[in-house]
N, C-alpha and C positions, 0 to 999 in steps of 0.2 A: 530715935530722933538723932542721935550722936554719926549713926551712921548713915542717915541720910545726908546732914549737913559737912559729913568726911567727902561723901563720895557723889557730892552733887558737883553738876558741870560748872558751876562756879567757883568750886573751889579746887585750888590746885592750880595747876600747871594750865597753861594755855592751850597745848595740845589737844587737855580734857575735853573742854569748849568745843576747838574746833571738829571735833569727832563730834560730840554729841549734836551740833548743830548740822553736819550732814548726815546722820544717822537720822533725825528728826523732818529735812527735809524730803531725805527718799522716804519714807510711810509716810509722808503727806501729798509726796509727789508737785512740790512746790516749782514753781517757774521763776523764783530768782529768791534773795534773801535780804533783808536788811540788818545789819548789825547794830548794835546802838551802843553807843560808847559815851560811858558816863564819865564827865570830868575831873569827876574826883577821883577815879579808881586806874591808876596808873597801869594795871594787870587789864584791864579791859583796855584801854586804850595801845597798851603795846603790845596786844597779840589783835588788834581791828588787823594789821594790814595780815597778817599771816590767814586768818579766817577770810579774810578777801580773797588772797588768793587761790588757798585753797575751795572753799568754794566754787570758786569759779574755774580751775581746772577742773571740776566737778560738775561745769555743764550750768553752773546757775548764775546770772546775773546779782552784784550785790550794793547793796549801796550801805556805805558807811554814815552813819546818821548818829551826830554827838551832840550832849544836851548837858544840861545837869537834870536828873532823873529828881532831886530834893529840894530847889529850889526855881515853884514856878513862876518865879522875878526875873526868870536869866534872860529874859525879850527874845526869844528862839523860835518862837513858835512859827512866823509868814516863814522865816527861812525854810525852816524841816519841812513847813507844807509847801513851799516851791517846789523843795529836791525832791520830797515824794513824791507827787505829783510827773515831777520829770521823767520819775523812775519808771510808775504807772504806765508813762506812754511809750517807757521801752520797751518794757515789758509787752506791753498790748502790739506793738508794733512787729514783735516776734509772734506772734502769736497764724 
């Protein structure tokens, strides 16, 4: 257990993430990505724009999508589904 939770993509360095999240989209062969950036966690929000980037020098469309993941009081919910929604139709629009 000790070693999964050392060496999972969440913990650590930002870099970790952003590898492991294009590592996980080429095996699924994903056509773009969303990130979700939770507002309490300062390490996720300041490596969103770096995983954006890279990402997407990686060929994949991403959308940075931020919420609070613990508190579902935060009124977020029509926004996230507008921008997803927007997203959906870029996506399909490359398609």
């Amino acid at each position: 257990m000790a070693r999964r939770l050392v060496y999972s993509p969440f913990n650590g360095p930002a870099q970790r993430r952003i590898d492991r999240a294009l590592e996980m989209a080429k095996t699924v062969g994903a056509d773009g990505a969303v990130w979700f950036c939770h507002w309490g966690c300062k390490h996720t929000l300041g490596g969103a724009r770096l995983g954006k980037k890279a990402l997407e020098e990686a060929g994949l469309p991403t959308l940075l999508l931020d919420g609070d993941s613990c508190d579902r009081g935060f009124g977020g919910e029509g926004q996230a589904a507008t921008r997803m929604e927007a997203f959906l139709e870029v996506l399909e629009g490359m398609a």
